[in-house]
VEXDREN-2710 file (C-alpha; in Angstrom, 1 decimal):
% VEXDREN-2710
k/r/px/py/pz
1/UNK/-17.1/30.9/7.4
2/UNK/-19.2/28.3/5.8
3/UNK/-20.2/25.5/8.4
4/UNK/-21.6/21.9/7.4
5/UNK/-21.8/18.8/10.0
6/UNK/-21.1/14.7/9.6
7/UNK/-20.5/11.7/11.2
8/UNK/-17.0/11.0/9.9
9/UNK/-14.8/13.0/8.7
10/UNK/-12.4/11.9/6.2
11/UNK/-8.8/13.6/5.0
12/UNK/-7.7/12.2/1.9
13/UNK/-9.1/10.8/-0.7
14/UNK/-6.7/7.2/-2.1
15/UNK/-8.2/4.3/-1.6
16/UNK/-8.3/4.2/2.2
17/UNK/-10.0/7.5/2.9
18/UNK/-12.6/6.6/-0.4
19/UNK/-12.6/3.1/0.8
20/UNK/-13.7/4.1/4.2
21/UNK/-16.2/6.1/3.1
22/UNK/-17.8/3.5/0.4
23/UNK/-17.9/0.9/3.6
24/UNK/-19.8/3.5/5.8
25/UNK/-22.0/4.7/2.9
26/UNK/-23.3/1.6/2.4
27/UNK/-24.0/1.5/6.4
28/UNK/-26.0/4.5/6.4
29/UNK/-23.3/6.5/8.3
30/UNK/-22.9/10.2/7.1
31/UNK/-19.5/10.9/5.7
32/UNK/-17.3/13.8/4.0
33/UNK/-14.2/13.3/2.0
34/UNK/-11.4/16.0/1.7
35/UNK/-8.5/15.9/-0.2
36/UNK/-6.3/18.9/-0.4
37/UNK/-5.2/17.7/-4.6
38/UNK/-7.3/16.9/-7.5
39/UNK/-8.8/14.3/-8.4
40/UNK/-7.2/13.7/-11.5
41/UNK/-4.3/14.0/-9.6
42/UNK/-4.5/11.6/-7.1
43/UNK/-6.0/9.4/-10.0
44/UNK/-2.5/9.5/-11.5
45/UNK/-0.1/8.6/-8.5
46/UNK/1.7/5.5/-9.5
47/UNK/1.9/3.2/-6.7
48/UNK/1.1/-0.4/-5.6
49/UNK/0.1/-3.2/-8.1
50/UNK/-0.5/-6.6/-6.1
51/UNK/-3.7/-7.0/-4.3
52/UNK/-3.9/-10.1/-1.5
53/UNK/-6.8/-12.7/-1.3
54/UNK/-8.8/-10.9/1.7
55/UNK/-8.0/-7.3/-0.4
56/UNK/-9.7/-8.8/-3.5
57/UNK/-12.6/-10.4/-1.5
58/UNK/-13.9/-7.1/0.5
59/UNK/-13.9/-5.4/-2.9
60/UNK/-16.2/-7.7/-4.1
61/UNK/-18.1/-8.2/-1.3
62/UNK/-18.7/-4.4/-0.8
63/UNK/-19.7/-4.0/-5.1
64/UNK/-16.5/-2.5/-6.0
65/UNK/-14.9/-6.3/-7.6
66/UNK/-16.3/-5.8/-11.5
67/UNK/-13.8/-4.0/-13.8
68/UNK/-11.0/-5.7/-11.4
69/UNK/-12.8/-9.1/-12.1
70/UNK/-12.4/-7.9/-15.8
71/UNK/-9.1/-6.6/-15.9
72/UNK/-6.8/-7.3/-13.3
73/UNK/-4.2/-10.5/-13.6
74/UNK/-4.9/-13.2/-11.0
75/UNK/-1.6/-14.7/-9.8
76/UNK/-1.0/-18.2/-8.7
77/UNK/2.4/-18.2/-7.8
78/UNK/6.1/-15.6/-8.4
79/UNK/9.5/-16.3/-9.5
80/UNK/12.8/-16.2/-6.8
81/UNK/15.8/-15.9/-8.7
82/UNK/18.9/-15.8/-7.7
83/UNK/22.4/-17.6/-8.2
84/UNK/21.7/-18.0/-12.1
85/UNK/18.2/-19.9/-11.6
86/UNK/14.3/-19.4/-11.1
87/UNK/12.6/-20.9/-8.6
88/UNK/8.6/-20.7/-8.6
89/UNK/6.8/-19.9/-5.3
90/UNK/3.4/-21.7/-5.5
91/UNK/0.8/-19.5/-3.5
92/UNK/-2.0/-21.6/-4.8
93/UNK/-0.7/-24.9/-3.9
94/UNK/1.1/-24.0/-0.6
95/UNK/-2.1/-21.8/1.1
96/UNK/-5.0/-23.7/0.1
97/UNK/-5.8/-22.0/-3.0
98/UNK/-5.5/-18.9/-2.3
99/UNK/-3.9/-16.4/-5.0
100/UNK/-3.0/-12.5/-5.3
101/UNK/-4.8/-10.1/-8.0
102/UNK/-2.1/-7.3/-10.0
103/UNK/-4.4/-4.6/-10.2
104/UNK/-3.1/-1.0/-10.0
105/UNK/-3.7/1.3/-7.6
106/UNK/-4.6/3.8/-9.8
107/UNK/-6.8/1.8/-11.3
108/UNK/-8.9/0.8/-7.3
109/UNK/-9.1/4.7/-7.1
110/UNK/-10.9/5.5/-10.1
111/UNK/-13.0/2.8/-9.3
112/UNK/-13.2/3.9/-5.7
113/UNK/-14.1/7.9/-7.1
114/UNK/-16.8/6.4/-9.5
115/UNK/-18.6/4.7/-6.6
116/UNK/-18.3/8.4/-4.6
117/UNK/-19.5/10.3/-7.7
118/UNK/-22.0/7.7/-8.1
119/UNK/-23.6/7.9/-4.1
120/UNK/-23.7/11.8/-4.4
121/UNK/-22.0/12.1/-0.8
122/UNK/-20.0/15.0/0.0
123/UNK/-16.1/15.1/-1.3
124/UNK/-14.0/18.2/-1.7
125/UNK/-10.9/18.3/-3.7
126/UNK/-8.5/20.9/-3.7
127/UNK/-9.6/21.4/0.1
128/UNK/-6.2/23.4/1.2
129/UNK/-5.1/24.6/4.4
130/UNK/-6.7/21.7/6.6
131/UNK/-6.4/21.5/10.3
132/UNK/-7.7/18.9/12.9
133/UNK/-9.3/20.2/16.3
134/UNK/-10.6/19.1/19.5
135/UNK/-10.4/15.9/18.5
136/UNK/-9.4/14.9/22.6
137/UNK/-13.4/16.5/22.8
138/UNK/-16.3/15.1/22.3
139/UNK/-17.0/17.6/19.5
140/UNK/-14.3/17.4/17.0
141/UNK/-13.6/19.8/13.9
142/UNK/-12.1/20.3/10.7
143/UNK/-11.0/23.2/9.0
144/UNK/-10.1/23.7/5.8
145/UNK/-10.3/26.5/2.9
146/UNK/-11.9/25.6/-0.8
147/UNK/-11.7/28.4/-3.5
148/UNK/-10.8/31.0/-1.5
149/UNK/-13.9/30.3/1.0
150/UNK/-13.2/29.0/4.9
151/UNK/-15.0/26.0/5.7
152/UNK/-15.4/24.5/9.0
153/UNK/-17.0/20.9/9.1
154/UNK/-18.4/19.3/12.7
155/UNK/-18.1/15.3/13.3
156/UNK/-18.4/12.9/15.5
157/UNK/-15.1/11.4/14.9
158/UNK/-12.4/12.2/12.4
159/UNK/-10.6/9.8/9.6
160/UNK/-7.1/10.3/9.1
161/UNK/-6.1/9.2/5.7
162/UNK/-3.9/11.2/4.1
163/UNK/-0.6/9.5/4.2
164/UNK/2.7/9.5/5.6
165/UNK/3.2/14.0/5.2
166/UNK/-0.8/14.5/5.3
167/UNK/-2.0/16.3/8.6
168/UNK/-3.3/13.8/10.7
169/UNK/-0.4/12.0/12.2
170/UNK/0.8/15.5/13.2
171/UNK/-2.1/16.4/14.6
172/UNK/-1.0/13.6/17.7
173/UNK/0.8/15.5/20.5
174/UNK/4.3/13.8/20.3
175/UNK/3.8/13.1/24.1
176/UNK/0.8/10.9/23.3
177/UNK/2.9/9.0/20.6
178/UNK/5.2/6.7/20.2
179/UNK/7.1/5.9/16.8
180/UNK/9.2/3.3/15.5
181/UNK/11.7/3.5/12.0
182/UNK/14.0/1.6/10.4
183/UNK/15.6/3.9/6.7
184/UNK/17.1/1.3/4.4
185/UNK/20.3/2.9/2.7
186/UNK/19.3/2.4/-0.5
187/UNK/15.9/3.0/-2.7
188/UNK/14.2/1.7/-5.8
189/UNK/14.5/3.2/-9.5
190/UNK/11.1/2.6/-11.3
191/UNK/10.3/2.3/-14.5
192/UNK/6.4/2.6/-15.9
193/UNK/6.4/1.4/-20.1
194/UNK/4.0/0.8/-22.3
195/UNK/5.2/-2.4/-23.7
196/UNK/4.4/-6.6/-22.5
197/UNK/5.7/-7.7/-19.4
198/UNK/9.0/-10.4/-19.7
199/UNK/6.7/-12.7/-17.6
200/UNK/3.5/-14.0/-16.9
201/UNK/4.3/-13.9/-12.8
202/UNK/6.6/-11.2/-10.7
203/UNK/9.8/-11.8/-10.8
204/UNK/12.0/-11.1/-7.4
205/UNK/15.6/-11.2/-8.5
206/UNK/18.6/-10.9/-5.9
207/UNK/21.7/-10.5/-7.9
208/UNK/25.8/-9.2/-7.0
209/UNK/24.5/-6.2/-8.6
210/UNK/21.2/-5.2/-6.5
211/UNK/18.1/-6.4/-5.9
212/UNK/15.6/-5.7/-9.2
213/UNK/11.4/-6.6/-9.2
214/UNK/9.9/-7.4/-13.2
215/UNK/6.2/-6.7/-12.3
216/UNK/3.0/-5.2/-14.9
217/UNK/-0.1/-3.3/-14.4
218/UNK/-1.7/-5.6/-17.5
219/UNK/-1.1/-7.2/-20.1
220/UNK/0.8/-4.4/-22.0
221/UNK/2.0/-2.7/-19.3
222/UNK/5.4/-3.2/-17.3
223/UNK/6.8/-2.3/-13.8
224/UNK/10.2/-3.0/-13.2
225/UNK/12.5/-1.5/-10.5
226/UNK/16.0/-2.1/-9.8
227/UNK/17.9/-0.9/-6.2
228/UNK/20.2/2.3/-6.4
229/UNK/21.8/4.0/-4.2
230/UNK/20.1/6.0/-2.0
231/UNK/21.5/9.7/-2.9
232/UNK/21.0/8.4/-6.9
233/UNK/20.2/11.1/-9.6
234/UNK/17.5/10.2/-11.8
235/UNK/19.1/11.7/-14.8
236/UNK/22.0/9.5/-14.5
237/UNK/19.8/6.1/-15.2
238/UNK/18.1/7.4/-18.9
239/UNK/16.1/4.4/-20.2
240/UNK/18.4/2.4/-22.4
241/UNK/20.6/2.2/-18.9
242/UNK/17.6/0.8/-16.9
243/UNK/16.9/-1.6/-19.5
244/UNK/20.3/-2.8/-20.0
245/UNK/20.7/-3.4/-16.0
246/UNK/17.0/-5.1/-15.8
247/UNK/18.3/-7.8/-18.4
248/UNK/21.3/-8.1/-16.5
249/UNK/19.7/-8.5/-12.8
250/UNK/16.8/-10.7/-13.6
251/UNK/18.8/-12.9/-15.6
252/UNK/19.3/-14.4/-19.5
253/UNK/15.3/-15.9/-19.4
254/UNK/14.0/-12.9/-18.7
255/UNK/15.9/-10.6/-20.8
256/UNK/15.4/-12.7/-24.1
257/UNK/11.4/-12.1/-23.1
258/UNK/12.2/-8.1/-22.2
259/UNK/10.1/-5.5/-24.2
260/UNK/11.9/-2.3/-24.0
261/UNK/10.5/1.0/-24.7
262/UNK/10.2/4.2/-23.8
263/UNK/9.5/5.0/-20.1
264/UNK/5.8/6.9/-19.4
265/UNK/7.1/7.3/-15.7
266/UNK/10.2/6.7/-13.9
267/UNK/10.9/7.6/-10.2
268/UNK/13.6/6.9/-7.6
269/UNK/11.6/6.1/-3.9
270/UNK/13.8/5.8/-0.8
271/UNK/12.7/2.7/1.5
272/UNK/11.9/2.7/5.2
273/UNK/9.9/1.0/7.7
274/UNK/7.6/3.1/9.9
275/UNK/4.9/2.4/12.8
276/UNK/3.4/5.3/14.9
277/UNK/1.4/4.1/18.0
278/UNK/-1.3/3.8/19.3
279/UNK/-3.4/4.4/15.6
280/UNK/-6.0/6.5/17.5
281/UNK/-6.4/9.6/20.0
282/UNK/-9.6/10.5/21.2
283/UNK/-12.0/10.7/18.3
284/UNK/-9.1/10.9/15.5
285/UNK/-7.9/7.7/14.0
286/UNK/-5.0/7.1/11.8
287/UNK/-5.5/4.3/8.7
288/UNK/-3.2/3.3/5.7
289/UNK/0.3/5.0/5.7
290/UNK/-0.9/8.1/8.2
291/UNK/0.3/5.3/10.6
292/UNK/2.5/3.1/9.3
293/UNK/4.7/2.7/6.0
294/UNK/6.4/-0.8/4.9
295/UNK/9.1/-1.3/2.3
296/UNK/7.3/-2.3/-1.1
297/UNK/9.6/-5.4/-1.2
298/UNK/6.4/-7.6/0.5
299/UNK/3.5/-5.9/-1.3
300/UNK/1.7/-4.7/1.7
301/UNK/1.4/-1.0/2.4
302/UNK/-2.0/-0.6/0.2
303/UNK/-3.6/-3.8/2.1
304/UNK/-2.9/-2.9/5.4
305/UNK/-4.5/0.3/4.3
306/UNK/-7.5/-1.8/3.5
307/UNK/-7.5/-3.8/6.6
308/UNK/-7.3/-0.5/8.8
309/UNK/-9.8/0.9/6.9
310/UNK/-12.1/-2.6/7.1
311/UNK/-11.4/-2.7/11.3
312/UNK/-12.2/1.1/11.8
313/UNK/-15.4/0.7/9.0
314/UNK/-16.6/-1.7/12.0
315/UNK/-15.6/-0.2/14.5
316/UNK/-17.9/3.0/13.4
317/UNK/-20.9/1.4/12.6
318/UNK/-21.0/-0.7/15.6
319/UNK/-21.2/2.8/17.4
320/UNK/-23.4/4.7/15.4
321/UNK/-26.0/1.6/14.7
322/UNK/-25.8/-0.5/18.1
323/UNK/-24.3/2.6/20.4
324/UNK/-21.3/0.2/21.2
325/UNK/-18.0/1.6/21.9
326/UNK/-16.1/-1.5/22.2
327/UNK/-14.6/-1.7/18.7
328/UNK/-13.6/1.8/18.5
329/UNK/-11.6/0.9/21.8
330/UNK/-10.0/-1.8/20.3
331/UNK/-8.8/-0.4/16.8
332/UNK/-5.6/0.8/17.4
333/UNK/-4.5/-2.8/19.0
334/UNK/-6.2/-5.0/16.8
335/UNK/-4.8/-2.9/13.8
336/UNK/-1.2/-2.9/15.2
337/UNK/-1.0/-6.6/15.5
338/UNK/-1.4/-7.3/11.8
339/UNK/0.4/-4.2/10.9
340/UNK/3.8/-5.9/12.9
341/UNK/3.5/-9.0/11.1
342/UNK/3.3/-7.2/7.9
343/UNK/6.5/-4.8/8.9
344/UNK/8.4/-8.2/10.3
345/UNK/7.8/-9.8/6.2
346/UNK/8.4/-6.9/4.2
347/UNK/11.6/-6.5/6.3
348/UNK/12.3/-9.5/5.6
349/UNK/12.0/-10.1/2.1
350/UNK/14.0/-6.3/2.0
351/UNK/16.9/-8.3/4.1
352/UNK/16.5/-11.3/1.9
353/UNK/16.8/-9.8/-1.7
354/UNK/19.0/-6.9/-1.5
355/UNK/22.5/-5.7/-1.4
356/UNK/23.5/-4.3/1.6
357/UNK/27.4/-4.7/1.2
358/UNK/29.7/-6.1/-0.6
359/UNK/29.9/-9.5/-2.8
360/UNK/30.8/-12.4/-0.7
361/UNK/30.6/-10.9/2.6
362/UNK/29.0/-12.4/5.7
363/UNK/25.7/-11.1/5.0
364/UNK/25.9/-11.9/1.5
365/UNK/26.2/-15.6/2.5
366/UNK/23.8/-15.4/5.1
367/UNK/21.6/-14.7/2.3
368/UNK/22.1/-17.0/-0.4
369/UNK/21.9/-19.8/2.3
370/UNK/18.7/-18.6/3.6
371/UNK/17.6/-18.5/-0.1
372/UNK/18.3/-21.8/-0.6
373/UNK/16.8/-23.6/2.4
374/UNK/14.0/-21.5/1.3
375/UNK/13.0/-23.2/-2.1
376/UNK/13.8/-26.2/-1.1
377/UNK/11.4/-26.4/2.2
378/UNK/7.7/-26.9/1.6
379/UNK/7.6/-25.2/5.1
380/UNK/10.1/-22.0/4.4
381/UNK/7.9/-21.7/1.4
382/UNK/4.8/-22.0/2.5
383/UNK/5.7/-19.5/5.1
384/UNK/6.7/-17.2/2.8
385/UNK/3.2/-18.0/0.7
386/UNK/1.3/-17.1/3.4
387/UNK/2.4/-14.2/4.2
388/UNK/2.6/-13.3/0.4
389/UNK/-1.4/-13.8/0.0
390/UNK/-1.9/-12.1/3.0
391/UNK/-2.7/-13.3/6.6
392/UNK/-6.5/-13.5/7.5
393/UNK/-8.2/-10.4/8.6
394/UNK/-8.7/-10.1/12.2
395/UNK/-12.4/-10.9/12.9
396/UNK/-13.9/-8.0/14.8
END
């Protein structure tokens, strides 16, 4: 068994685990990356497209801002429709000036692997088989198996960010956690096209049919998703359906600007709400969606990975540089507060915008009246702008 030796270990390589390691890097703390795919395959997971102010301002803080700079789509404001009208949710003007960036995920990873490439620290892809041990010790290991050879790497602490399935939340002993979960009964149809977007801005739409999201990745390429039933088969929903429903959810301005063509990547996602606590046991810490997961409906599950990832980044070097523990006590607490905020809005804007029964039902009214008081207050909206850009980052 071959045997190697770090400060931190990180599972997973998305942009928490390779944004982790880029923030200690740059601190002079000793890191290894594993990630049980490839990387052209984690390179070409679809996911999350809106980036919030304090997102956009590490990244560029930390040398990781330029081709975003270049190419992602700054966003001063979105689009609530509902009832047969638009109404325009001005994050600039209601928080100060602050904005969002669209800038896909995919996209922040290949940046993300470039800058790992680039440092000529340690990653393994296609590390299989890993396991987490002793990490209640002061001598914590990984062990994992690349190309047939058994590997065994030796830390100081271990990283785990490697998602909602990966092994690091189940490496907790379920007496030492707690977790908390609300399933949706319905999920999102997605649909990835190489054609404009209908608008300049996102587009939330709550209609009598479900809830539907016009979004982009650029300027020539569209995201849209529309709510289905949760046991939905994909095959029923070919692309000439999807784009016939999107015209009719997000309204006639929209559809006369709609750019239809054929779908690169469509996918049906179930939505839930999920927090495991506390984030850390012993010398293992949980980041990104290995402890918590958020309906996409408020934009927030890749920047809460970033602010874990920022807090523990802290947190780590304050130990290895200074010898201080303090941070590392703190993380799972100071990462769990701005995790609930961020579960309490995107369950929110999940309640707000979709169909959970039928037309002109209770709920259903609840809704369009809490829409309504919600454009016209400066203070409902600026609420919901706030939270939107994202709140600040908890100063360590």
């Amino acid at each position: 068994m071959a045997k190697d030796r770090t400060q931190v270990a990180i599972i997973g390589a998305g942009p928490s685990g390779l944004l982790l390691a880029h923030l200690l890097d740059r601190a002079g703390v000793e890191t290894c990356v594993l990630e049980r795919q490839s990387r052209a395959y984690v390179e070409a997971r679809v996911r999350a497209g809106v980036l919030e102010q304090g997102t956009v301002d590490l990244l560029t803080e930390v040398g990781l801002g330029a081709r975003m700079a270049r190419e992602g789509l700054l966003h001063k404001g979105f689009d609530l429709a509902f009832a047969g009208a638009r109404h325009r949710i001005d994050l600039f003007g209601l928080t100060g000036g602050k904005s969002v960036m669209v800038y896909g995920q995919t996209e922040l990873t290949k940046d993300l692997g470039d800058a790992r490439e680039r440092s000529g620290a340690p990653i393994a892809y296609e590390a299989a088989d890993v396991s987490i041990h002793g990490a209640d010790g002061e001598a914590p290991f990984v062990r994992y198996a690349k190309a047939g050879e058994a590997h065994e790497l030796r830390c100081d602490f271990i990283a785990a960010c490697d998602g909602a399935h990966g092994v690091g939340r189940h490496a907790l002993p379920a007496a030492e956690v707690r977790t908390f979960e609300r399933v949706y009964p319905f999920g999102w149809l997605g649909i990835l096209a190489d054609v404009p977007p209908c608008s300049t801005e996102l587009i939330y739409a709550r209609h009598r049919n479900g809830f539907a999201l016009a979004s982009m990745r650029s300027l020539s390429r569209s995201r849209y998703y529309i709510q289905c039933a949760i046991d939905e088969k994909l095959e029923n929903w070919p692309d000439e359906r999807v784009w016939a429903e999107l015209k009719i959810r997000l309204g006639p301005e929209a559809a006369a600007n709609m750019n239809v063509g054929p779908s690169i990547e469509k996918s049906i996602a179930p939505l839930r709400s999920f927090v495991a606590e506390p984030m850390r046991w012993g010398r293992l810490f949980l980041a990104g969606d290995a402890g918590h997961i958020v309906p996409p409906t408020g934009a927030k599950g890749l920047n809460l990975a970033v602010s874990d990832v920022r807090v523990l980044s802290r947190a780590l070097i304050a130990f290895f540089k200074k010898g201080d523990q303090s941070l590392i006590d703190r993380y799972s607490a100071e990462c769990l507060a701005r995790v609930w905020k961020a579960v309490r809005f995107s369950w929110w804007m999940t309640q707000l915008m979709h169909r959970f029964s039928k037309e002109d039902s209770f709920e259903t009214r609840v809704q369009e009246a809490e829409l309504n008081y919600l454009v016209a207050s400066r203070a409902a909206s600026q609420a919901l702008a706030e939270n939107y850009v994202g709140l600040p980052f908890t100063e360590a």
